[in-house]
Each structure stands twice: as C-alpha cells, then as structure tokens.
N, C-alpha and C positions, 0 to 999 in steps of 0.2 A: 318966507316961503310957506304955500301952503298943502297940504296933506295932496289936494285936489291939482296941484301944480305938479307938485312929486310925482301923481301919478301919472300925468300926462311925459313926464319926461323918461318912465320906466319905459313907458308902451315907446317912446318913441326913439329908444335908446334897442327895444328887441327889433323893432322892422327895420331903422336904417341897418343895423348890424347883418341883418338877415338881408335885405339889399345890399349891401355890401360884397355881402358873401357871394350873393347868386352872380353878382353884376363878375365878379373873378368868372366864376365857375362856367359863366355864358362867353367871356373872352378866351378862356382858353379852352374850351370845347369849340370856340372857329378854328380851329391852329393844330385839329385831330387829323384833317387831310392834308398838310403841310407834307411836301415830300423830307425822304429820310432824309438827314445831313448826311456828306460825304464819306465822312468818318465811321458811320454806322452804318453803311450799306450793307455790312458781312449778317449784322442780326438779323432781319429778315428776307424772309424770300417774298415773291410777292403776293403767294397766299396766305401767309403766315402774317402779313403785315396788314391785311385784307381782315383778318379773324381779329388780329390784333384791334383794328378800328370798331369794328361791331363789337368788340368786348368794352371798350372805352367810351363809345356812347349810349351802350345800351347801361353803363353803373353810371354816367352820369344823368341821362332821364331816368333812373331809379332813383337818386338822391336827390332830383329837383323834387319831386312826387314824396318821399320822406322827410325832407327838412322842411319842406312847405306845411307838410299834415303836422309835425313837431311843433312848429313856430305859431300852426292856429290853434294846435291846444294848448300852447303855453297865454298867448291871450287869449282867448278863452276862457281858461280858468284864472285868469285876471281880473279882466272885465267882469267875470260873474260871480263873483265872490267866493272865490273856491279855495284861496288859503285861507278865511273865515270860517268857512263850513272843517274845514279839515280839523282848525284850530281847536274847534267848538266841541269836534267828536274827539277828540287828543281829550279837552280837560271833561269828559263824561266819566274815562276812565281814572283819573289821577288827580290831583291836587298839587304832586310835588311837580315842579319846573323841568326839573330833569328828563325823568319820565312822561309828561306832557312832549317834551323836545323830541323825544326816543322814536315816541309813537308817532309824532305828526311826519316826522323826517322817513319815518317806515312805510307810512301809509303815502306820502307823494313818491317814496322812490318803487314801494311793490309796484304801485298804477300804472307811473309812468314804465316799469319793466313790459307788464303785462301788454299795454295799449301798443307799445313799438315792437311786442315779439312777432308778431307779421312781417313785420318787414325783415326782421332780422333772418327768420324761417326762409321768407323768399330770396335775400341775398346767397345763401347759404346755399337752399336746396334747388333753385333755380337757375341764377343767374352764374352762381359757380360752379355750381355742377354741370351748366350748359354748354361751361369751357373748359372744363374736363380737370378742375380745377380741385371741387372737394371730397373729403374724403372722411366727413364729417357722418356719422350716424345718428338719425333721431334719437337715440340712449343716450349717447353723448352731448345733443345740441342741450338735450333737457338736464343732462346732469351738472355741466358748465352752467346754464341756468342757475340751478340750484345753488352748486356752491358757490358762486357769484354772490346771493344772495347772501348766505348765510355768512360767507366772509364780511361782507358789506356791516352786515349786523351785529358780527363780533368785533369787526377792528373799527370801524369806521362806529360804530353805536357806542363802542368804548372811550374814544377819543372828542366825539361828540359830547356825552356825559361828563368826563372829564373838566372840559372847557368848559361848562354850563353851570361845573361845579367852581370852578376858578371862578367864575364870573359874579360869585354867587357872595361868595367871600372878600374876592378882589376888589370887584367894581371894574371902574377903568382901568384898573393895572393889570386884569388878567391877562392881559394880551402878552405878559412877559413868560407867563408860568405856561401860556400855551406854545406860547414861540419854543420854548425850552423841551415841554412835551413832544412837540413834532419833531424840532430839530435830532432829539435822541432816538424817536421815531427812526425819519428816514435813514440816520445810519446806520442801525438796526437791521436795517429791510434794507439797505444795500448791501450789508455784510453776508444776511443769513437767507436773502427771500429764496435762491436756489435749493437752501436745505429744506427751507420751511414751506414756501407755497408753490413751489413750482410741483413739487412731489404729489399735491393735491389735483393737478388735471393733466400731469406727462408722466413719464418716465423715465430717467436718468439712468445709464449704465457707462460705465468709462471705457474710452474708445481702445478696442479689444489692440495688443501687440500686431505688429507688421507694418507694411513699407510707409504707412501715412502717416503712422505713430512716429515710427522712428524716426520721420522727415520731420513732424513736428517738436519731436526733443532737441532733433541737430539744430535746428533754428531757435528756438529758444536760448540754448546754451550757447550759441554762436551769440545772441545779442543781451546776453547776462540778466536771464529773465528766467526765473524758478518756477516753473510751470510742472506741477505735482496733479493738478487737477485736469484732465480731460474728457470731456464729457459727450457722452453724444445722447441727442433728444427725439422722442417717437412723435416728430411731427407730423412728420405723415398720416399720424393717428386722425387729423383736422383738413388738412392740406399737404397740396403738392409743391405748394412755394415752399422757397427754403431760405434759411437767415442762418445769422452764426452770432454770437451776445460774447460778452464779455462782462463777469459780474464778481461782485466784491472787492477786497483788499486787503495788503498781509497774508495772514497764512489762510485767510477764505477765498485767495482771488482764483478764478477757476474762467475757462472758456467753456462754449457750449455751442456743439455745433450739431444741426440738425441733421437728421438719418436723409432727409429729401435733400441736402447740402453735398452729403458724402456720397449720394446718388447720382448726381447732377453734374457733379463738378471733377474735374481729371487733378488728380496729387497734386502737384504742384500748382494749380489754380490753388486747392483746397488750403495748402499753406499762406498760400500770398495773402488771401481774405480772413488768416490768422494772423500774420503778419500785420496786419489793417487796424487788428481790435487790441495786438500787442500796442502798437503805435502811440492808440486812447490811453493806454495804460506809463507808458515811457513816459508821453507828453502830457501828462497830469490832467489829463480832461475830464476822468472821473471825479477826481478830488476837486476840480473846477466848477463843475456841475454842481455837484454837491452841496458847496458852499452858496453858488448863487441864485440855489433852491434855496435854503435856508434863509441869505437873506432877503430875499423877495416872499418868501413866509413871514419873515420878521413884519417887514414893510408895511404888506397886506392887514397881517393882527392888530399893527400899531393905528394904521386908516380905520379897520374896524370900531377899535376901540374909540375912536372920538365920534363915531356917528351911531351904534346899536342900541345904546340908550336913548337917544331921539324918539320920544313916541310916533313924530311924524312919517315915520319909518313904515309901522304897523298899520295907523291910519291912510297912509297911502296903497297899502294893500287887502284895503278894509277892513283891518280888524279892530276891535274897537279897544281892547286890551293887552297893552305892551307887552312885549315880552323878545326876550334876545333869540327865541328861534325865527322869529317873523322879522327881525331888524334881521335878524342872518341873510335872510332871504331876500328882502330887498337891498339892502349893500351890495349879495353878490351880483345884481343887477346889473345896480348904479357901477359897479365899481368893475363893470367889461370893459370899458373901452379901454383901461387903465392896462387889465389884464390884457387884451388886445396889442397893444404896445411893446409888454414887457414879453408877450410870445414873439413880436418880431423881432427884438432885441436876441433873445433866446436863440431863435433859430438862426439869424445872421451868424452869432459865434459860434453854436453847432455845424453850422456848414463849413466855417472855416476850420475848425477842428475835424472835418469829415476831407479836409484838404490836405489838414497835416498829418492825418494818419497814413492818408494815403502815400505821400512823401517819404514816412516813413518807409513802410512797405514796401515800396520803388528803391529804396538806399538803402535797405538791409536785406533784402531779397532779390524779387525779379517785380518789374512794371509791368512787363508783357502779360505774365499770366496771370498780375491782377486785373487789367484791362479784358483779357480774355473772359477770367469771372464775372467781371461785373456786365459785361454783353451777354455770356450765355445765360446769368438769372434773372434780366432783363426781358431778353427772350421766352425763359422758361414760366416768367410772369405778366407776358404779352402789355410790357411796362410803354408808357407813351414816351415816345423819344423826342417833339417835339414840345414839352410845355412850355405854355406864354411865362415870358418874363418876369410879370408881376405876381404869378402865381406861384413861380418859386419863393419871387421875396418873400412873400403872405405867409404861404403854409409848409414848402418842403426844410426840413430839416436836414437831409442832405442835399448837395446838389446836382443835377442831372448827369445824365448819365455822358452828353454830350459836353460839360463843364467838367466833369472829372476825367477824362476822356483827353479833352485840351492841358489840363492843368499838367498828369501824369506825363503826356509826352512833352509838354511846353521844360520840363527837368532833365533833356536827354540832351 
C-alpha cells in the first residue's frame, strides 16, 4: 500500500462516517411529528409538545450546520497540509519528541477549541436559552473554557508524555506500560474525580437532614447499601435539566443528585431515580464498565502498537518525517470504524444495564414513581419521545423513554 492510497482511504473513512451520521440524523428528524405513543399522552399538553418540536428541530438544523463546518475543516486541514505545517512549527520550538508531541497536540486542540467556540456560544446563549433552558453566565461559559483547557493540558499533556516516553524506551511494547498507566488512571478518576474535579466547576454540599434525607437512609438500609455520602449539586449554576450520577467505590462511593433534581421532582419520585443508580451499584455495572473500558484501552494500544511505527502513516498525512504523534493521528482515523463498533457494542450493554437498574428500582422500591420521574424530566427537558429505531441502536445509551416505560410495567 501506498502513502497516497492511505490517504485516500482516511478521507474516505471521514465522509462516509459523516454520511453515516447525517443519513441517521435525517431519519429520525422525519419521526419528530410522529404522534405521542399512548402510553405518554400524560407528558405533554399540546402546547407543550408543540415547543417541544421546535426545540428538536431547530438543535437538529443547528448540528447539521456544526458537524458539516467541523468535517470541512477536518479535510481541509488534510487535504492542505495542515498536520505538516503544525508538525514543522512544533519542531521550531524543540528537538525533543515529547515536547514536539506536547506542543503539536496543544496547538490542534487550542484551534480547534477556539474555531467551534461559536457554535458552542450559540447553543448555549441562544438556542437554550430560547427554551428557557440556560442558566449559564458568559463568566462562567468562559471560565469552563478555561479550565477545560488547562485540565486538558495537565492530565491529558501528562499522559500524553508519559506514553511518548514509553514509546521512546519500549518501542512496540510500549503499549503494555501505557495500558497499565491508563488502566490505574481510570480507577483513580472513578474513585476520586467527585473529590477532585467536579469541585473545579460545581459545588457540592451534602443533602441538608429532613423528610428526603431520611427517605433516602430508610431505603438504603432497607436494601443493605451503606450510603454515608449524599450529595447535592449547583447545577442550576449551567442549566435547568436535571440528572442524578452515582460515582466511585468502597468507602468513596457517594450519589449526587442535582439541586434542579430536588427541584423538579416530588420525594418519592426523587428516591425511585436513587434507587435506579443504587441498582448500577447492586448489579455491578460500575465495576463492568470499568473493566471493559480498560480492556478496549488495552485492545486499542495493542492495534496501535503494530501500525504507529509505519512511516506510511505520517506520509499519508504529509509529513515527511515520522514520528508517533502524526502515526497517533492517523491510526485514530483509520481505526473509527473499529471504534464505531465497539461504541455499539458499548451502548447495547449500557442499555440493558439501564433496564436492570430500573428493575431494580421497581423491586425494591416503587415503579410508579420511577415511571412518574422519568416522564416529568422528560418533560422538563422537552426530550423527543418518538425516536427512530435505528437511532437508538446507534447513539442512545439509555433507552427511550417509551422502551423503559414498556419494560417497567411489562414486571407488574
């Protein structure tokens, strides 16, 4: 094969994908005027479902208009030689690899921040705030910014270097010493990221005594679940949607449930969709996850590892001198559709774990007021209740609202 084949198979590995994409995104935006299913007639009224439509096509011609302008400057700066020129001004500054690597990775991710902070601005300041939606301050759009950034550059720069430096010493084995680096990584950051990084753009205060507390101890202790940690989050500080997470393990595992959550939602709904995230926890899905991040990191490093040495690699993305950040960059290419796959795989088992929590929560609790929650933050997030079939397979991680809906009462 050659340099000039490779290239043609990157470029045509970004537009079918990006075909791909839109061809979903155009079927089930036909399927937005689909009347409610029967079952959901109580979420909206018919003004309310009426707002809800114009909220759902007006973000989805805003993301055909974003991924389009995204996918013509990613060729773009293909076709033009633009990871060469990056490469070129990376070794003006440096000699060593590392640092070469640091800088080039700096300078494509600053750009591409800056080039897409328009759209992001107008998601935010227009379209969600047109539905009454954010509650987001330009001090705060711009300081998430920032620390975005500079997180980026502390963890993500360190682990980068790291790997660069394996690579450096190892050769083709490094892929073992970085599987090992990440894998202690992500348990790390799912033990601690609540103590560590969530403190960086929320704030956390544990949920004050009274009748929602106490609902939530009796239920805990009712299903032998040592719940020390209760949290509640200033989401509202961004938005008025509202989520509830469940994070760590052993003596860091804590829930965390949004201030727009406890606002939204009546006690006993507020238990049931705790009940939901105990469920993830009973039924080992965290520890599930977990491992089958790690070994699809594994996977990943080990595929790296037999093609980043390829100069064909760099040559295909013009550069003329090898190097493991430019193989980086074209692997992660070549090696979407792969990734592609193992996101459907991913999300198939996330749904069904999004089934058995629910089960859960129906059989140690109450179904009704998790069905109740999950309609009125549905509602409160003017969520489409009709998506096409294939679009769930593709992208949603849970499943609709009208599949969990069936499933919960299909147990009664």
């Amino acid at each position: 094969m050659t340099a000039e084949t490779l290239f043609y198979i990157i470029i045509a590995i970004i537009i079918i994908d990006f075909i791909i994409d839109k061809i979903l995104d155009a079927v089930n935006a036909k399927h937005f005027n689909d009347p409610i299913p029967p079952e959901l007639t109580d979420v909206y009224d018919k003004e309310e479902y009426e707002r809800s439509q114009r909220y759902k096509k007006e973000r989805f011609k805003f993301g055909m208009i974003s991924s389009t302008f995204s996918v013509l400057l990613t060729l773009g700066f293909i076709i033009f030689d633009g990871f060469s020129f990056v490469d070129q001004l990376a070794r003006n500054f440096s000699d060593s690899n590392i640092l070469v690597a640091l800088i080039f990775f700096g300078i494509i991710m600053l750009g591409s921040d800056i080039l897409m902070t328009p759209f992001s601005w107008y998601s935010t300041f227009v379209i969600e705030e047109k539905y009454g939606f954010n509650k987001t301050t330009k001090r705060t759009f711009f300081l998430d910014k920032v620390k975005g950034l500079v997180m980026s550059a502390i963890i993500g720069g360190g682990i980068l270097a790291l790997i660069v430096w394996f690579y450096q010493f190892a050769g083709d084995n490094f892929w073992w010493y970085a599987w090992i680096l990440i894998a202690v990584f992500s348990v790390f950051m799912n033990m601690f990221y609540a103590k560590l990084i969530v403190p960086l753009f929320n704030k956390q205060t544990p949920l004050r005594e009274g009748s929602l507390r106490t609902k939530i101890e009796q239920y805990a202790k009712s299903v032998g679940f040592q719940l020390d940690n209760i949290f509640v989050i200033d989401g509202s500080k961004r938005s008025t949607k509202a989520n509830a997470y469940f994070s760590g393990f052993g003596r860091e595992k804590r829930i965390t449930l949004y201030d727009t959550l406890i606002n939204d939602l009546e006690e006993e709904e507020i238990v049931a969709v705790l009940a939901h995230e105990v469920g993830h926890y009973k039924k080992n899905h965290i520890i599930v996850n977990l491992i089958a991040s790690v070994l699809t990191t594994g996977f990943t490093l080990w595929l790296l590892s037999l093609f980043v040495g390829n100069p064909l690699l760099s040559e295909a993305l013009g550069v003329a001198t090898p190097s493991f950040h430019i193989g980086l960059v074209a692997f992660g290419i070549l090696y979407s559709p792969i990734s592609e796959i193992t996101g459907l795989v991913m999300n198939y088992i996330s749904r069904k774990f999004e089934y058995q929590a629910d089960n859960y929560a129906r059989n140690t609790y109450n179904g009704d007021s998790l069905i109740s929650s999950l309609k009125r933050l549905s509602k409160n997030t003017l969520s489409n209740l009709t998506p096409h079939k294939a679009y769930i397979f593709v992208h949603y991680s849970h499943p609709s609202l009208l599949q969990r809906y069936r499933n919960l009462k299909a147990q009664f």
